[in-house]
N, C-alpha and C positions, 0 to 999 in steps of 0.2 A: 504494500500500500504506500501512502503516501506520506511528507513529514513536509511539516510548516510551521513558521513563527510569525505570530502579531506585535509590532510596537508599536506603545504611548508615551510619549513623555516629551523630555527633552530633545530637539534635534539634533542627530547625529548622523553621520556615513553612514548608509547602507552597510558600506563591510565590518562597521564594529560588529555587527551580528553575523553578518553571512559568512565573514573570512575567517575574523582575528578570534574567539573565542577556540577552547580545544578543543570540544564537539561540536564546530559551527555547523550550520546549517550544509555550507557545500562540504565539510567535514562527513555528513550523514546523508549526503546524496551516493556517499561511497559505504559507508559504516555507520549506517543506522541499526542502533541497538535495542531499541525497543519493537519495530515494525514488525511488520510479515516477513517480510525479507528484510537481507542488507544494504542493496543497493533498489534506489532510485533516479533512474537514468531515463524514462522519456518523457524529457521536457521539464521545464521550471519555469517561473516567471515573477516577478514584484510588480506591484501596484504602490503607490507614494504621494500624497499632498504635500504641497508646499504652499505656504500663507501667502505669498505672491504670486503666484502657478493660477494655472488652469481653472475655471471653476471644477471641473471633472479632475479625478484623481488621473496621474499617467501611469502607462503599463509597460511594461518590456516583457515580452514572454519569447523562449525561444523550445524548440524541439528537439536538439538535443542535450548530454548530458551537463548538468550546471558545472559539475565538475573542471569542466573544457573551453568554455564557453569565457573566447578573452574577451567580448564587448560587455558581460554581464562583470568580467573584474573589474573595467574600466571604468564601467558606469558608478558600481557600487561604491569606488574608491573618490567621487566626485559630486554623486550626489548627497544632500544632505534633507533628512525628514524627520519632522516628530511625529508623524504615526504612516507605519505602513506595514503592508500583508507579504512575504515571501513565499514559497509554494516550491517544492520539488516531486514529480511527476512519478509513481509507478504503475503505469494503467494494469486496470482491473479486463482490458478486455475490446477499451474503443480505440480507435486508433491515437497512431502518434502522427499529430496535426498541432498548430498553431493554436488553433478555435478550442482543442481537448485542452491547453494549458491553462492553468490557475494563477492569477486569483481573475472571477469574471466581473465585469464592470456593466453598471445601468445607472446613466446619471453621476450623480455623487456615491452610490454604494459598488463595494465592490465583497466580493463573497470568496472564501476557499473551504476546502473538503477533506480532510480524510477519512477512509472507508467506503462505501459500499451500497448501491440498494440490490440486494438477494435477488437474483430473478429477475434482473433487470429486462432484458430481452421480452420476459411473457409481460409486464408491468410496463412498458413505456406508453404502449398507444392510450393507455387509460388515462396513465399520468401527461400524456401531450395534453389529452384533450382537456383537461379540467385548467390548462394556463388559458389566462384571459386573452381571446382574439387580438388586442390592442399590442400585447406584450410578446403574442408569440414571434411579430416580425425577427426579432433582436433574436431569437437565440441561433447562435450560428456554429456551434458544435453539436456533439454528441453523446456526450459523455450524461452519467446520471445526476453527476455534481452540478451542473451547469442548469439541469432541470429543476434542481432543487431549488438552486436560486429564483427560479420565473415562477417556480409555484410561492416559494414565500416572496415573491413579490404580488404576486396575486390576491393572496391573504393578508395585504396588507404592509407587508415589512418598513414601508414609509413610515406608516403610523405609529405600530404598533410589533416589533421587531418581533420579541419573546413570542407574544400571544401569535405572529403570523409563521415563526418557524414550527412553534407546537400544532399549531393548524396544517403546515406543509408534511409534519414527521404523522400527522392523523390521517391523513391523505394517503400516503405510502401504504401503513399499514393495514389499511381498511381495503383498500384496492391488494394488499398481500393475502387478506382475509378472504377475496373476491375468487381470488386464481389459484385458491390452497398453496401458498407459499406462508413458511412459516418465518418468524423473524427477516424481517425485511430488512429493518433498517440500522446500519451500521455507520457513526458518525461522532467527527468533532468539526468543527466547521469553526469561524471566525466570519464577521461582518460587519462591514462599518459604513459609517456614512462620509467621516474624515474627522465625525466630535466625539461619539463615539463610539467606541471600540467594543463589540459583544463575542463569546464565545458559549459553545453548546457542546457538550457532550454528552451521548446518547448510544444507547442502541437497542433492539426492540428484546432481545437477550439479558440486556440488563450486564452486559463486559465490554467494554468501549474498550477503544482501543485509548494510548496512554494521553493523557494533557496535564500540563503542568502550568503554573501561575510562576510570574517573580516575586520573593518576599518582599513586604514594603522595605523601599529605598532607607527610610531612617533607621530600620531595626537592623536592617545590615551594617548601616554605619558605625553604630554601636557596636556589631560583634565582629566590624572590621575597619578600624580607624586608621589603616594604614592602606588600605585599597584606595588607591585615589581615582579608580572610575569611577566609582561611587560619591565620590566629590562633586563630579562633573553633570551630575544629573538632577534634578528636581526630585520631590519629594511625591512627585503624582506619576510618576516615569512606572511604567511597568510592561511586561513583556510574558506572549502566552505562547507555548510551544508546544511540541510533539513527545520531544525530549529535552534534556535539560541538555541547554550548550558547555557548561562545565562540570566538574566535581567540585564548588565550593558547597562548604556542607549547610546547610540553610536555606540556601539561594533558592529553592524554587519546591514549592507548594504543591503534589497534585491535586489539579481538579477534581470534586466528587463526581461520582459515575451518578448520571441522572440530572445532571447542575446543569445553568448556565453565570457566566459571570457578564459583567457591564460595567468598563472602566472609560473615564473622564475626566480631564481637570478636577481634583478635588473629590471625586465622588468614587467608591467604589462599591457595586452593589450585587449581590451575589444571590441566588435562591433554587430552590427543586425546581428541572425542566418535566413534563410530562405530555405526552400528545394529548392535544383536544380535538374535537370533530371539523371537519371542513365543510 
Protein backbone atom coordinates (compact mmCIF):
# COMPACT_ATOMS: atom_id res chain seq x y z
CA UNK A 1 0.00 0.00 0.00
CA UNK A 2 0.69 3.34 0.27
CA UNK A 3 2.70 5.81 2.90
CA UNK A 4 2.01 9.65 3.26
CA UNK A 5 2.72 12.66 5.50
CA UNK A 6 0.59 15.90 6.37
CA UNK A 7 2.19 19.40 7.44
CA UNK A 8 0.94 22.26 9.61
CA UNK A 9 2.69 24.72 11.14
CA UNK A 10 5.50 26.78 10.58
CA UNK A 11 6.91 27.04 6.84
CA UNK A 12 9.43 25.01 5.88
CA UNK A 13 11.23 23.17 2.64
CA UNK A 14 9.46 20.54 1.54
CA UNK A 15 12.70 18.38 2.06
CA UNK A 16 12.86 18.92 5.92
CA UNK A 17 10.38 16.18 5.74
CA UNK A 18 10.74 14.37 2.49
CA UNK A 19 14.67 14.11 2.55
CA UNK A 20 16.53 15.19 5.72
CA UNK A 21 14.80 13.02 8.49
CA UNK A 22 16.05 9.15 8.87
CA UNK A 23 12.88 7.48 7.97
CA UNK A 24 11.97 10.26 5.59
CA UNK A 25 9.35 9.93 3.52
CA UNK A 26 11.59 9.16 0.18
CA UNK A 27 13.44 7.03 2.91
CA UNK A 28 10.05 4.79 2.92
CA UNK A 29 9.29 4.94 -0.72
CA UNK A 30 12.28 2.28 -0.44
CA UNK A 31 11.96 0.83 3.20
CA UNK A 32 8.63 1.36 4.49
CA UNK A 33 8.36 -0.49 7.79
CA UNK A 34 5.04 -0.50 8.77
CA UNK A 35 3.10 -1.05 5.20
CA UNK A 36 2.11 -4.16 3.14
CA UNK A 37 5.06 -4.06 1.52
CA UNK A 38 8.58 -2.31 1.54
CA UNK A 39 8.64 -0.50 -1.20
CA UNK A 40 6.44 2.15 -2.98
CA UNK A 41 7.59 2.85 -6.25
CA UNK A 42 4.40 3.82 -8.68
CA UNK A 43 4.29 7.21 -8.52
CA UNK A 44 4.34 10.04 -5.71
CA UNK A 45 3.22 13.59 -5.71
CA UNK A 46 2.95 16.88 -3.17
CA UNK A 47 0.34 19.30 -3.05
CA UNK A 48 1.49 22.91 -1.09
CA UNK A 49 -0.09 26.41 -0.22
CA UNK A 50 1.74 29.29 -0.16
CA UNK A 51 0.15 32.71 1.52
CA UNK A 52 1.13 34.59 -1.77
CA UNK A 53 0.40 31.60 -4.23
CA UNK A 54 -2.26 30.57 -6.10
CA UNK A 55 -5.66 30.69 -4.73
CA UNK A 56 -5.64 26.76 -5.45
CA UNK A 57 -3.09 24.71 -3.65
CA UNK A 58 -0.05 23.58 -6.41
CA UNK A 59 0.67 19.85 -7.27
CA UNK A 60 3.64 18.20 -8.64
CA UNK A 61 3.00 14.42 -9.10
CA UNK A 62 5.17 12.22 -11.05
CA UNK A 63 4.95 8.28 -12.04
CA UNK A 64 7.80 7.14 -11.23
CA UNK A 65 9.67 6.17 -8.27
CA UNK A 66 10.12 9.28 -5.70
CA UNK A 67 13.14 7.71 -4.86
CA UNK A 68 14.72 8.83 -8.54
CA UNK A 69 12.99 11.49 -9.21
CA UNK A 70 15.79 14.71 -9.53
CA UNK A 71 12.88 17.48 -10.25
CA UNK A 72 10.84 16.24 -7.13
CA UNK A 73 14.78 16.92 -5.01
CA UNK A 74 14.80 20.14 -6.76
CA UNK A 75 11.79 21.21 -6.10
CA UNK A 76 11.44 20.08 -2.48
CA UNK A 77 14.89 21.72 -1.74
CA UNK A 78 13.32 25.28 -2.98
CA UNK A 79 10.03 25.20 -2.02
CA UNK A 80 8.90 26.45 1.08
CA UNK A 81 5.18 25.73 2.92
CA UNK A 82 3.36 25.79 6.18
CA UNK A 83 0.84 23.20 5.24
CA UNK A 84 1.11 20.44 2.76
CA UNK A 85 0.16 16.73 1.66
CA UNK A 86 3.03 14.31 0.28
CA UNK A 87 1.96 10.90 -1.10
CA UNK A 88 4.02 7.89 -2.27
CA UNK A 89 2.26 5.60 -4.62
CA UNK A 90 1.89 1.41 -4.23
CA UNK A 91 -1.09 0.65 -6.41
CA UNK A 92 -3.50 -1.69 -5.27
CA UNK A 93 -4.26 -2.71 -8.99
CA UNK A 94 -5.11 0.63 -11.25
CA UNK A 95 -2.60 1.63 -13.34
CA UNK A 96 0.42 3.69 -13.18
CA UNK A 97 -0.61 7.04 -14.70
CA UNK A 98 -0.23 10.78 -13.63
CA UNK A 99 -4.36 11.07 -12.82
CA UNK A 100 -3.66 7.56 -10.37
CA UNK A 101 -1.14 9.92 -8.29
CA UNK A 102 -1.94 11.51 -4.99
CA UNK A 103 -2.79 13.83 -3.30
CA UNK A 104 -6.15 14.97 -5.61
CA UNK A 105 -7.08 18.55 -5.91
CA UNK A 106 -10.88 20.24 -6.32
CA UNK A 107 -10.69 23.95 -5.74
CA UNK A 108 -8.87 24.77 -2.56
CA UNK A 109 -9.20 20.85 -1.03
CA UNK A 110 -6.91 18.44 -1.80
CA UNK A 111 -7.26 14.71 -0.59
CA UNK A 112 -4.74 11.60 -0.11
CA UNK A 113 -5.22 7.79 0.77
CA UNK A 114 -3.81 4.85 2.06
CA UNK A 115 -5.48 1.52 1.72
CA UNK A 116 -8.11 0.02 -0.15
CA UNK A 117 -11.84 -0.36 -1.12
CA UNK A 118 -12.24 -4.49 -1.17
CA UNK A 119 -13.88 -5.37 -4.33
CA UNK A 120 -13.31 -2.41 -5.95
CA UNK A 121 -13.82 -3.75 -9.44
CA UNK A 122 -17.78 -5.37 -8.57
CA UNK A 123 -18.29 -1.71 -6.22
CA UNK A 124 -17.36 1.14 -8.70
CA UNK A 125 -20.36 1.54 -11.06
CA UNK A 126 -22.55 2.00 -7.97
CA UNK A 127 -20.06 4.06 -6.21
CA UNK A 128 -19.69 6.22 -9.87
CA UNK A 129 -23.15 6.69 -9.87
CA UNK A 130 -24.02 8.03 -6.49
CA UNK A 131 -21.05 11.28 -7.26
CA UNK A 132 -23.01 14.27 -8.14
CA UNK A 133 -23.46 14.94 -12.01
CA UNK A 134 -21.90 18.49 -11.56
CA UNK A 135 -18.68 16.97 -9.99
CA UNK A 136 -18.31 13.85 -11.98
CA UNK A 137 -16.62 16.02 -14.99
CA UNK A 138 -13.21 16.51 -12.80
CA UNK A 139 -12.59 13.06 -11.85
CA UNK A 140 -9.91 12.04 -14.33
CA UNK A 141 -8.39 8.91 -12.86
CA UNK A 142 -9.05 5.64 -11.75
CA UNK A 143 -8.15 4.62 -8.84
CA UNK A 144 -10.79 4.10 -5.62
CA UNK A 145 -8.83 6.98 -3.76
CA UNK A 146 -9.66 9.51 -6.19
CA UNK A 147 -13.53 8.36 -5.95
CA UNK A 148 -13.58 8.64 -2.42
CA UNK A 149 -12.72 12.10 -2.74
CA UNK A 150 -15.88 13.09 -5.23
CA UNK A 151 -18.11 11.05 -3.09
CA UNK A 152 -17.05 13.11 0.10
CA UNK A 153 -17.35 15.89 -1.96
CA UNK A 154 -20.78 15.18 -2.75
CA UNK A 155 -21.62 14.78 0.97
CA UNK A 156 -20.68 17.67 1.53
CA UNK A 157 -16.80 17.82 2.53
CA UNK A 158 -17.06 21.83 1.84
CA UNK A 159 -19.31 22.11 4.69
CA UNK A 160 -19.05 19.76 6.74
CA UNK A 161 -15.64 17.58 6.39
CA UNK A 162 -16.14 14.78 9.28
CA UNK A 163 -20.00 14.29 8.84
CA UNK A 164 -19.31 14.07 4.61
CA UNK A 165 -16.24 11.47 4.88
CA UNK A 166 -18.53 9.39 7.60
CA UNK A 167 -21.21 9.73 4.98
CA UNK A 168 -18.63 8.69 1.97
CA UNK A 169 -17.18 5.58 4.30
CA UNK A 170 -21.55 4.68 4.70
CA UNK A 171 -21.79 4.61 1.11
CA UNK A 172 -18.86 2.04 0.50
CA UNK A 173 -20.09 -0.10 2.91
CA UNK A 174 -23.77 -0.34 2.21
CA UNK A 175 -23.05 -0.78 -1.51
CA UNK A 176 -20.28 -3.62 0.10
CA UNK A 177 -23.55 -4.97 1.84
CA UNK A 178 -25.31 -4.73 -1.74
CA UNK A 179 -22.62 -7.19 -3.77
CA UNK A 180 -21.91 -9.48 -0.56
CA UNK A 181 -18.49 -8.01 -0.15
CA UNK A 182 -17.45 -8.16 3.35
CA UNK A 183 -15.29 -5.35 4.98
CA UNK A 184 -14.95 -2.96 2.23
CA UNK A 185 -13.26 -0.22 3.60
CA UNK A 186 -9.62 0.16 4.37
CA UNK A 187 -8.26 3.73 5.08
CA UNK A 188 -6.22 6.77 6.52
CA UNK A 189 -6.67 9.48 4.39
CA UNK A 190 -5.65 13.26 5.08
CA UNK A 191 -7.61 16.58 3.62
CA UNK A 192 -7.49 19.99 3.63
CA UNK A 193 -8.79 22.87 2.49
CA UNK A 194 -5.16 24.83 3.13
CA UNK A 195 -6.64 26.15 7.13
CA UNK A 196 -7.35 23.13 7.99
CA UNK A 197 -5.70 20.06 8.07
CA UNK A 198 -8.07 16.79 8.93
CA UNK A 199 -7.04 13.14 9.12
CA UNK A 200 -9.25 9.77 9.37
CA UNK A 201 -8.42 6.47 10.08
CA UNK A 202 -10.69 3.61 9.45
CA UNK A 203 -11.53 0.40 8.39
CA UNK A 204 -14.78 -1.53 8.06
CA UNK A 205 -12.45 -4.56 10.05
CA UNK A 206 -11.82 -2.23 12.69
CA UNK A 207 -7.24 -2.75 11.99
CA UNK A 208 -6.35 0.32 9.92
CA UNK A 209 -3.46 0.37 8.76
CA UNK A 210 -0.74 2.57 10.94
CA UNK A 211 -1.12 6.76 11.58
CA UNK A 212 0.74 8.46 13.78
CA UNK A 213 0.24 12.37 15.19
CA UNK A 214 3.56 14.60 16.14
CA UNK A 215 3.77 15.31 19.95
CA UNK A 216 2.98 18.94 20.67
CA UNK A 217 5.94 21.05 19.72
CA UNK A 218 6.22 22.40 23.47
CA UNK A 219 6.38 19.08 25.28
CA UNK A 220 9.06 18.11 23.18
CA UNK A 221 10.84 21.10 23.86
CA UNK A 222 10.92 20.20 27.30
CA UNK A 223 12.00 16.69 26.86
CA UNK A 224 14.55 18.03 24.27
CA UNK A 225 16.13 21.48 24.95
CA UNK A 226 18.95 20.97 22.92
CA UNK A 227 17.02 19.89 19.41
CA UNK A 228 17.18 23.18 17.82
CA UNK A 229 14.52 22.07 15.09
CA UNK A 230 12.38 22.23 17.50
CA UNK A 231 13.34 25.89 18.11
CA UNK A 232 12.50 26.75 14.64
CA UNK A 233 8.82 25.95 14.75
CA UNK A 234 5.68 27.30 16.39
CA UNK A 235 3.82 25.82 18.98
CA UNK A 236 0.70 24.94 16.43
CA UNK A 237 3.27 23.00 13.88
CA UNK A 238 2.27 19.49 13.70
CA UNK A 239 2.67 16.73 11.33
CA UNK A 240 0.53 13.28 10.54
CA UNK A 241 2.10 10.22 8.91
CA UNK A 242 2.12 6.79 7.96
CA UNK A 243 5.02 6.14 9.87
CA UNK A 244 7.17 7.85 12.14
CA UNK A 245 10.13 9.63 10.08
CA UNK A 246 12.59 9.09 13.05
CA UNK A 247 13.23 7.16 16.25
CA UNK A 248 13.03 10.18 18.74
CA UNK A 249 11.25 8.50 21.48
CA UNK A 250 8.15 10.62 22.17
CA UNK A 251 7.86 12.23 18.94
CA UNK A 252 4.82 10.89 17.57
CA UNK A 253 1.56 9.62 18.99
CA UNK A 254 -0.43 6.95 17.01
CA UNK A 255 -3.64 7.69 15.85
CA UNK A 256 -6.62 5.64 17.44
CA UNK A 257 -8.20 3.18 15.06
CA UNK A 258 -11.71 4.44 14.45
CA UNK A 259 -10.52 8.41 15.09
CA UNK A 260 -10.33 11.20 13.19
CA UNK A 261 -8.08 14.26 14.02
CA UNK A 262 -8.49 18.27 12.97
CA UNK A 263 -5.49 20.59 13.24
CA UNK A 264 -5.31 24.55 12.89
CA UNK A 265 -3.62 27.50 14.16
CA UNK A 266 -4.28 27.14 17.72
CA UNK A 267 -6.97 24.47 17.71
CA UNK A 268 -6.46 20.93 17.98
CA UNK A 269 -9.54 18.68 17.86
CA UNK A 270 -9.76 15.07 17.95
CA UNK A 271 -12.94 12.55 18.29
CA UNK A 272 -14.41 8.74 17.39
CA UNK A 273 -14.92 8.45 13.29
CA UNK A 274 -17.90 6.17 12.42
CA UNK A 275 -19.87 5.70 9.10
CA UNK A 276 -23.25 7.29 8.84
CA UNK A 277 -25.98 6.70 6.03
CA UNK A 278 -25.63 8.57 2.66
Amino acid sequence: MCRWLAYSGSPILLAELLYKPEHSLIDQSMHARLGVGTTNGDGFGVGWYTPDGPAEPTLFRGIGPAWGDENLHELAHSVRSGLFLAHIRASTGTPVQQTNCHPFRHGRWLWLHNGRIRGYTHLKRSLVMAVDPELFPDISGSTDSELMFYLALTYGLERDPVGAVQRMVGCVEAAGRRHGIDNPMQMTVATTDGERLYAFRYSSERNSRSLYCSTAVDTLRCMYPENQALQRVSDQTRIVVSEPLGGLVGAWQPVAESSYEMVKPGVDVAGPFEPALC
